[in-house]
Z-matrix of the N, CA and C atoms (Angstrom, degrees):
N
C 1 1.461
C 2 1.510 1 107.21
N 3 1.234 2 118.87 1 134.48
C 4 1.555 3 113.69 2 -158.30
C 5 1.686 4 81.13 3 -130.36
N 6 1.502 5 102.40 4 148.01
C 7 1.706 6 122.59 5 -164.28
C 8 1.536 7 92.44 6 -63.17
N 9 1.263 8 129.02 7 -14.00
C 10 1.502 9 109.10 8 -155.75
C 11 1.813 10 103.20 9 -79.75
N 12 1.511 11 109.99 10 -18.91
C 13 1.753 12 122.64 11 -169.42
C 14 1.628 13 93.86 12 -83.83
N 15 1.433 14 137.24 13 -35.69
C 16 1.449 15 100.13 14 167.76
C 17 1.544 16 96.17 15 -131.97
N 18 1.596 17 112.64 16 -171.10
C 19 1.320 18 104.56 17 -155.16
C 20 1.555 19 99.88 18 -102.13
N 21 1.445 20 126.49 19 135.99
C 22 1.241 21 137.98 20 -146.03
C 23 1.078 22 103.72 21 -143.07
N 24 1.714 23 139.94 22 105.84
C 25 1.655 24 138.68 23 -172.27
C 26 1.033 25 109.38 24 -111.94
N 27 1.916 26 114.59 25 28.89
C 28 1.795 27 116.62 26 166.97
C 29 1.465 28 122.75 27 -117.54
N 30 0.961 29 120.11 28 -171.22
C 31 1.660 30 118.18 29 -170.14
C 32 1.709 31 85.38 30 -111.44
N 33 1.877 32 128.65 31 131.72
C 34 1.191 33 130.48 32 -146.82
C 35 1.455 34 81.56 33 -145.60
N 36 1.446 35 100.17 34 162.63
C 37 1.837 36 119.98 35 -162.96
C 38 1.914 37 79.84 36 -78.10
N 39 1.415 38 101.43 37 165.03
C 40 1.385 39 97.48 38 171.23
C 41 1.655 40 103.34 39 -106.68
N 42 1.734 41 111.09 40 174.24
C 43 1.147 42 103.46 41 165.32
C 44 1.780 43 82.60 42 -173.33
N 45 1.291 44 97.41 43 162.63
C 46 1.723 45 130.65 44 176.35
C 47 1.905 46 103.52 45 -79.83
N 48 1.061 47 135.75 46 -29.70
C 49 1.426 48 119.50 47 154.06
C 50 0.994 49 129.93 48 -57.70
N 51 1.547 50 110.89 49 150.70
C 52 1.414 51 141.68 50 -120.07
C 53 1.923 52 105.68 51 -151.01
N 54 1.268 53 87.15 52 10.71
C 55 1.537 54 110.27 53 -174.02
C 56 1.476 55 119.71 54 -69.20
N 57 1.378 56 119.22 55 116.78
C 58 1.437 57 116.11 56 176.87
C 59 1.458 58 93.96 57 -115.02
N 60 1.571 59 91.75 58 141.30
C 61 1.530 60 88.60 59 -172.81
C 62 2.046 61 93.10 60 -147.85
N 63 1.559 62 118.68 61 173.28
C 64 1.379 63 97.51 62 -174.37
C 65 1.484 64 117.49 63 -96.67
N 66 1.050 65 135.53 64 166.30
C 67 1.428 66 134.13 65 -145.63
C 68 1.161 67 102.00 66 -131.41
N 69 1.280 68 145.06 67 34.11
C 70 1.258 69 144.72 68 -165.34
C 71 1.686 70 113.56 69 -82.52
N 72 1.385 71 93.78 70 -38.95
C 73 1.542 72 122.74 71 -171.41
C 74 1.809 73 109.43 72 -104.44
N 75 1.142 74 103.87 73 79.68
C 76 1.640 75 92.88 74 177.70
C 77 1.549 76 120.97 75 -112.45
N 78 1.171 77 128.28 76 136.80
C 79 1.507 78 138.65 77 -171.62
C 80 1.442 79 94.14 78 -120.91
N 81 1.886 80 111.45 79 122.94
C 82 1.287 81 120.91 80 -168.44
C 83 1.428 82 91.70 81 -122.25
N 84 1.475 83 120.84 82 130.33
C 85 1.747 84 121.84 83 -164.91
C 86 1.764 85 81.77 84 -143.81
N 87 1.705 86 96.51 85 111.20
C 88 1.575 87 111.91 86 174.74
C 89 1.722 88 98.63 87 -100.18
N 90 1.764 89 85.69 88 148.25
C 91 1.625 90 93.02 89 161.26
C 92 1.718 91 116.85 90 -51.16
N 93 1.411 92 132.70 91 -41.09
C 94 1.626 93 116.44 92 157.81
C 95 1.329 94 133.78 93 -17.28
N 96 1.393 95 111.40 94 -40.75
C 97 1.551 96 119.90 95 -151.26
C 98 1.416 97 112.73 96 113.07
N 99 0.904 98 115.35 97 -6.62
C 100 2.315 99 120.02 98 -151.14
C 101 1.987 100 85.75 99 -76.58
N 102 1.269 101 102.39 100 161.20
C 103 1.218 102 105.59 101 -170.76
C 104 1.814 103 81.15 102 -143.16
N 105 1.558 104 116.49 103 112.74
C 106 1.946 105 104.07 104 153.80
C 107 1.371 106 97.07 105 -129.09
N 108 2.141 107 93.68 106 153.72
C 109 1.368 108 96.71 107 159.78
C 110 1.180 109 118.79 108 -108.26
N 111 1.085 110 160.32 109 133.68
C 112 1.616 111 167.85 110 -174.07
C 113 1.722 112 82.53 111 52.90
N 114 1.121 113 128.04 112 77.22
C 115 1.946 114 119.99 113 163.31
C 116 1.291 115 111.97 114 72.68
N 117 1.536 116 128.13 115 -23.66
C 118 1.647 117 121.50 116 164.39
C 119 1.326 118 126.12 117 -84.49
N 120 1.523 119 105.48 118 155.51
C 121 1.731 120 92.38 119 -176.61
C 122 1.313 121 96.61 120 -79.67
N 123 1.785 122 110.23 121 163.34
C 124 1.732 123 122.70 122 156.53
C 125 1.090 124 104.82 123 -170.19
N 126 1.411 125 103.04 124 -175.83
C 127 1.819 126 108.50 125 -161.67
C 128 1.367 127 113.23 126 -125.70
N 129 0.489 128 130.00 127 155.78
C 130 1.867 129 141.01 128 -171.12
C 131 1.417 130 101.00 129 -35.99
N 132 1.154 131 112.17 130 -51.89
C 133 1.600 132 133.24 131 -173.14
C 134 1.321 133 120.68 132 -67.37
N 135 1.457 134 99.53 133 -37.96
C 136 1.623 135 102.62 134 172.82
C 137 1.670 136 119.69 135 -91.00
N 138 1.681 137 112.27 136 -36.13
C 139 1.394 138 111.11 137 146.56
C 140 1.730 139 139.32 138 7.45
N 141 1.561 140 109.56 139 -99.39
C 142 1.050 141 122.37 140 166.59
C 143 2.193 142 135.29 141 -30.72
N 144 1.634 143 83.39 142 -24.55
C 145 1.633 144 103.69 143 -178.21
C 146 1.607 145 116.06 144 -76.79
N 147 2.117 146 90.21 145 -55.31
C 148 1.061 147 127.55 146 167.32
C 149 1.301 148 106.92 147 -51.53
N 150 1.204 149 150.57 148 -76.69
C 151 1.811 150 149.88 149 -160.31
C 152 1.438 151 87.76 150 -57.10
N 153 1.568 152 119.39 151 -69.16
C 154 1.455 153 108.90 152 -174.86
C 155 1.442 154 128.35 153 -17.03
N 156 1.049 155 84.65 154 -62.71
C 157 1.994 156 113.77 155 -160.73
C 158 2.226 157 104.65 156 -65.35
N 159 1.428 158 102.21 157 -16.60
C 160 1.062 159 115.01 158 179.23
C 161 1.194 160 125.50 159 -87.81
N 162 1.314 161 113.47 160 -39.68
C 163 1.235 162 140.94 161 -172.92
C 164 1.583 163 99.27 162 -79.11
N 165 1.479 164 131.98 163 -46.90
C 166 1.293 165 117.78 164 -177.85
C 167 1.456 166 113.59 165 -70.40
N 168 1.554 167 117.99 166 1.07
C 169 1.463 168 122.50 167 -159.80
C 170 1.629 169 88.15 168 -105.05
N 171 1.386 170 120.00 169 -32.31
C 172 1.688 171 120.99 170 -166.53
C 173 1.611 172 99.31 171 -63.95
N 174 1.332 173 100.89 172 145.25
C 175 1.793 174 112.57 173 162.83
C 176 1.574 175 106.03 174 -83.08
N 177 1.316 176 119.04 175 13.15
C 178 1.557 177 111.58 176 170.50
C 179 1.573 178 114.05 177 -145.23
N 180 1.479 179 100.37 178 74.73
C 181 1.197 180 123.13 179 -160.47
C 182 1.736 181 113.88 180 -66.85
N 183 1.299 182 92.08 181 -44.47
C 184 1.615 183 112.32 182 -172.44
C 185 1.830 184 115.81 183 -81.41
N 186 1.564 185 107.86 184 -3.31
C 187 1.291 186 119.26 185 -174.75
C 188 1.655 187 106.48 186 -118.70
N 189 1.569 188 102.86 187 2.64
C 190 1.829 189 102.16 188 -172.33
C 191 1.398 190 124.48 189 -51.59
N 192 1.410 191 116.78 190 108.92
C 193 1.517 192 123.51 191 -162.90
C 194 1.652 193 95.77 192 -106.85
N 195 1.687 194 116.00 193 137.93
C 196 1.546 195 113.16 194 -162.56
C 197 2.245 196 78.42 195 -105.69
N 198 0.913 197 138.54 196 135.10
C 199 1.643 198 144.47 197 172.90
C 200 1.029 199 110.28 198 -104.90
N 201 1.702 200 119.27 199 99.73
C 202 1.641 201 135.66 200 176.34
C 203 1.128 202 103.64 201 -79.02
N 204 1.344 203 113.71 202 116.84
C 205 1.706 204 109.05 203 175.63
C 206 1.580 205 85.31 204 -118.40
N 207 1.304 206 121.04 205 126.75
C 208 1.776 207 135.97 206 167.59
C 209 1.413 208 107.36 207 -142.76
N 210 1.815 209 74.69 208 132.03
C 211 1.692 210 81.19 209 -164.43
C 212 1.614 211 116.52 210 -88.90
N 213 1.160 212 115.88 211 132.48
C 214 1.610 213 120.64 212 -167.28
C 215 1.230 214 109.89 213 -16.84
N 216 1.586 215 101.28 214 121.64
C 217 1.718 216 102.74 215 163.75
C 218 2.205 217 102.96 216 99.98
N 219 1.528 218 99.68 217 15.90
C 220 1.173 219 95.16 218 -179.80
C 221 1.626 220 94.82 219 -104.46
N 222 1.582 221 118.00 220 126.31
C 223 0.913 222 132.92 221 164.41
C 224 1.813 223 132.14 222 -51.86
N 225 1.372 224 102.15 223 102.81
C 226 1.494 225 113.94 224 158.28
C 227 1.722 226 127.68 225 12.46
N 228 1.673 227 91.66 226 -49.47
C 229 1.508 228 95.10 227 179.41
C 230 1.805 229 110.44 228 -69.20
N 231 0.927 230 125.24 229 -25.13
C 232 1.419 231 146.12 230 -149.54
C 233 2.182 232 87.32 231 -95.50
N 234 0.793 233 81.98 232 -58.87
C 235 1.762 234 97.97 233 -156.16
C 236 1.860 235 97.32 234 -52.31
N 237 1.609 236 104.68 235 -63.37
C 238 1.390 237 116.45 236 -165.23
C 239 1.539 238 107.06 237 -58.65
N 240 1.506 239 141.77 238 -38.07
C 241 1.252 240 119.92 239 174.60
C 242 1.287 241 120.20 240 -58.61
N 243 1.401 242 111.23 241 -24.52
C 244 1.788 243 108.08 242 179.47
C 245 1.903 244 102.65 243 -72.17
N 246 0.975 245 98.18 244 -19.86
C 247 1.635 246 87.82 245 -177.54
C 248 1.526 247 96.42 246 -100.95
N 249 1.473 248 140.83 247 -7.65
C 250 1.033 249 116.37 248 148.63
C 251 1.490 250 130.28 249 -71.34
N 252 1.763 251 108.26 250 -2.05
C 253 1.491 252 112.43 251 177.54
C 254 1.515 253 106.09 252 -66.20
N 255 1.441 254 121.21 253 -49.49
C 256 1.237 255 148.72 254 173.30
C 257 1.314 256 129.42 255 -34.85
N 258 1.829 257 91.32 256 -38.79
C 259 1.481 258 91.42 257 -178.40
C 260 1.231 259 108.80 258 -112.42
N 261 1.539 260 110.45 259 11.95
C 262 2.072 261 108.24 260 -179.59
C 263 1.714 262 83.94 261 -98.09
N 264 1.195 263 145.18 262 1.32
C 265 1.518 264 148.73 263 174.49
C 266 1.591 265 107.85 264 -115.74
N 267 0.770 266 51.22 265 4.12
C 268 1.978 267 55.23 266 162.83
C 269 1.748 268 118.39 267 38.59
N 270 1.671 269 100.63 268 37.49
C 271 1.451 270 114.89 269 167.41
C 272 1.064 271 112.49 270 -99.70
N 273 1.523 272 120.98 271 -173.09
C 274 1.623 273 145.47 272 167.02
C 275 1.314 274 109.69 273 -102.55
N 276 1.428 275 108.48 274 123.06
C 277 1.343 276 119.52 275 163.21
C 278 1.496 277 117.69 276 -95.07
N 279 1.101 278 122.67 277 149.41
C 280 1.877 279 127.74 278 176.86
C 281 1.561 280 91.56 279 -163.52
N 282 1.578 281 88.12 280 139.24
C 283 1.211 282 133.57 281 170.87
C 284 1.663 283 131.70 282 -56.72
N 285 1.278 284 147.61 283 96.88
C 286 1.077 285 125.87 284 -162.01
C 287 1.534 286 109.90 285 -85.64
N 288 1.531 287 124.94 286 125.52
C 289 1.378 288 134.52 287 171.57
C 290 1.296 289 122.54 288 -93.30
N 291 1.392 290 106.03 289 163.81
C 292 1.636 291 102.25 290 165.27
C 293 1.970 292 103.06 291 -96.67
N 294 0.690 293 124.55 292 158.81
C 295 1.441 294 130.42 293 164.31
C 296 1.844 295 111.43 294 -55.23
N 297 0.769 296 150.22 295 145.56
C 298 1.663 297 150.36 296 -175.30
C 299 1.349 298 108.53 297 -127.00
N 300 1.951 299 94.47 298 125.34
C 301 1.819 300 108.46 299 -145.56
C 302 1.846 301 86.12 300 -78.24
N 303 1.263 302 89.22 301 141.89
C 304 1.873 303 117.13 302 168.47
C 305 1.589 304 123.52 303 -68.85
């Protein structure tokens, strides 16, 4: 998922994918600490309830994609429990990129 498909006001890891993927579900992890899901704050803890509870409400249940947007320089430790939210729900997580200049 490359920053240019939703609107993104951080500096993002780069990468060469070309990935559109759906954005319904987004988890925004700032260098601060700040934790949002779709634009609200929450916490690790409240997360997991929250995606749930969304996902049974989506008409595209079987395609539920969780969208990590971390902004360059956010550490690993931070990133991987949200994709373990993902994978105890039995969704897809992807990464949001910037595109990487040619």
């Amino acid at each position: 998922l490359t920053s240019s498909m939703v609107q993104i006001s951080m500096d993002l890891p780069e990468s060469n994918s070309k990935t559109v993927a759906p954005t319904d579900m987004s988890v925004m992890l700032t260098l601060d600490g700040n934790m949002t899901y779709n634009g609200r704050p929450i916490t690790l803890n409240q997360l997991s309830s929250k995606v749930s509870s969304d996902r049974q409400k989506s008409t595209n249940q079987e395609n539920a994609t969780i969208s990590i947007i971390a902004e360059k320089g956010v550490k690993w430790e931070r990133i991987e429990p949200v994709m373990n939210v993902a994978k105890r729900l039995k969704m897809r997580a992807i990464m949001a990129t910037k595109a990487r200049k040619q």
